[in-house]
N, C-alpha and C positions, 0 to 999 in steps of 0.2 A: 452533398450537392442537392440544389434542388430541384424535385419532379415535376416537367413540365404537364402542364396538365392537355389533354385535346379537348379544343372545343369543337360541337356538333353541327354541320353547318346544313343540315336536311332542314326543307319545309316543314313546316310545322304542322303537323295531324290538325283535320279539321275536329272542333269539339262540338261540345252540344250547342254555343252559342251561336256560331256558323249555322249548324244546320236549323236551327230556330228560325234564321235572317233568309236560307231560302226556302223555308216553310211559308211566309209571309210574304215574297217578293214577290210570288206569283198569282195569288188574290188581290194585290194591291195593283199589279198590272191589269189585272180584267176590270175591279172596280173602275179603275182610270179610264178603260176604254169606254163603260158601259156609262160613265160619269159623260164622255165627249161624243157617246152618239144621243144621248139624251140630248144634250145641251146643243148639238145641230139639229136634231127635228125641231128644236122650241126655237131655234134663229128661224126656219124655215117655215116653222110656221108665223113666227112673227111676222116677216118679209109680206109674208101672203098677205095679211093684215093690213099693213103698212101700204102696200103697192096699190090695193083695191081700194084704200080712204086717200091714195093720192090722186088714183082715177077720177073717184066718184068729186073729188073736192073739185077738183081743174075743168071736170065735164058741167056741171053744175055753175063758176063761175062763170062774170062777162067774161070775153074773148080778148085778153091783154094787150094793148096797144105799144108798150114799153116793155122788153125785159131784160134784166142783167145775169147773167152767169159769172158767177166771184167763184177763186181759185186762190192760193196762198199766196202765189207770185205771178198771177195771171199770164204766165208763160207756156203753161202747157196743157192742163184740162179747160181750161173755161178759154182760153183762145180757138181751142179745137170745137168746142160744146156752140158757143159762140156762130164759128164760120156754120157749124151743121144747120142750126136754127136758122140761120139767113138764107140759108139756100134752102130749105124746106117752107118758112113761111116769111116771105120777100114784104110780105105786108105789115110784121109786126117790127118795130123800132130794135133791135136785139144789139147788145154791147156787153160789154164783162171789162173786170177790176179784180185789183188783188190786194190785200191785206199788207205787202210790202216791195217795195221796186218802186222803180219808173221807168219807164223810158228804156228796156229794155228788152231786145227780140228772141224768138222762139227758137230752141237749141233748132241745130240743123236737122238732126234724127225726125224733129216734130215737123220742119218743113216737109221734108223727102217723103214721110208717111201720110202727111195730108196731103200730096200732090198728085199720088197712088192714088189716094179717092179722090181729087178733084177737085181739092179747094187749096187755096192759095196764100196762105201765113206770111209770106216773106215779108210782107209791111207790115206785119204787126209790131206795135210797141205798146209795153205793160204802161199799164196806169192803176193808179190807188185807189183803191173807194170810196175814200171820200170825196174825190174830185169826179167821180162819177153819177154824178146825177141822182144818188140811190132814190131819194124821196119822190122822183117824177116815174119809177118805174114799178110796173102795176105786178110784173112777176119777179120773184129776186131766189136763182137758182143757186146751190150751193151745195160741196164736194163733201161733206160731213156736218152731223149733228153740231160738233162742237162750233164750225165755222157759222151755222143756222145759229144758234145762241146769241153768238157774238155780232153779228150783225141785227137780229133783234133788240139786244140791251146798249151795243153801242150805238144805232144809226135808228133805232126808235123803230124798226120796222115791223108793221104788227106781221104774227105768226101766220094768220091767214093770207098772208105777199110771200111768203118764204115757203120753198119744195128743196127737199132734199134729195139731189140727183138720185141717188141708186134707189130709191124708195120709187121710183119709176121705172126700172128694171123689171124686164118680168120673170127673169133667170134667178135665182138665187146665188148668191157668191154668201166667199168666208165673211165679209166683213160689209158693212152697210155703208162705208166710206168707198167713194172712187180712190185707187191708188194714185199717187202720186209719182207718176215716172220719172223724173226728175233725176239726173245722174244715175239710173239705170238702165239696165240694158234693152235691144230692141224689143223683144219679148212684152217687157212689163208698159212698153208704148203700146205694144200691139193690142194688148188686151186690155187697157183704159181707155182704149177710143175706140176698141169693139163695143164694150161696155154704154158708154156717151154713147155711140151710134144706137141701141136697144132703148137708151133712155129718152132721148130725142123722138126716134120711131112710136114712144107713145105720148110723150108728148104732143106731137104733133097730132095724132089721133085723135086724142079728148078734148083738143081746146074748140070751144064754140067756134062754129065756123062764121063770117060775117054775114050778115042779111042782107 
């Protein structure tokens, strides 16, 4: 007859390999952290850079008669960036576009939150950039770098007409792009149009005032 044999069903002993993987796990965690506070003081200091050459650049030119605020779907950051500019400076032409849509209005969330501060979205309807005027407008504001590209190489706009919202911020955040609240939650509205409200607030600070 044959002898069944038992098989051993215990965890298996850690060997030297194991303990090699957490001799290593835990210098590679500190390098990692020391790696990302590095890399946030050099955002940070960038920012600083960037915000004082967008001051000095805005203080220094004429006082824009035209300006656009472009956003991806022009339904929710450059609608709001947009209404701010109007009611801060009633004398400058201000309007905004978006890279894709038409013709359609700002989520309700964006209504309810701009009504809380005082301004009034419910008649907005998107429109494209290229049906917006872009070449008649003497500022042309924009929600990230890559958006500023793409409006310089597609719509001809020189670099000196183009400001990149957050680079007017004088807070630092993780990211040099305004978020895009867009099917998220109240939260992430609340803090892109905190955001727009600090970048407007200097805006409006540095632009020549008229004579």
């Amino acid at each position: 007859m044959a002898r069944l044999s038992i098989v051993n069903f215990a965890p298996p002993v850690a060997g030297p390999a194991s303990n090699v993987r957490s001799r290593t796990f835990a210098p590679r965690q500190a390098l990692g952290r020391a790696f990302r506070g590095a890399h946030s003081l050099y955002e940070r200091a960038l920012h600083r850079r960037r915000h004082l050459t967008a001051r000095r650049r805005l203080s220094k030119a004429e006082r824009p008669r035209r300006m656009l605020v472009v956003c991806y779907g022009n339904i929710c950051r450059s609608p709001y960036l947009q209404a701010v500019l109007q009611r801060a400076l009633p004398d400058i032409a201000t309007t905004s576009a978006g890279f894709v849509g038409n013709d359609r209005p700002v989520p309700q969330i964006s209504i309810s939150l701009s009504a809380e501060r005082g301004l009034d979205l419910s008649r907005h309807r998107s429109r494209l950039i290229a049906q917006s005027g872009i070449a008649d407008a003497d500022l042309v504001i924009v929600m990230d770098a890559e958006q500023a590209q793409r409006v310089a190489s597609t719509f001809r706009v020189s670099r000196e007409r183009i400001v990149i919202a957050g680079d007017l911020d004088p807070m630092f955040e993780t990211t040099r792009a305004i978020r895009d609240p867009w099917n998220q939650p109240i939260e992430v509205f609340e803090a892109s149009f905190d955001r727009l409200d600090r970048c407007a607030a200097t805006l409006v600070s540095v632009v020549r005032p008229t004579k």
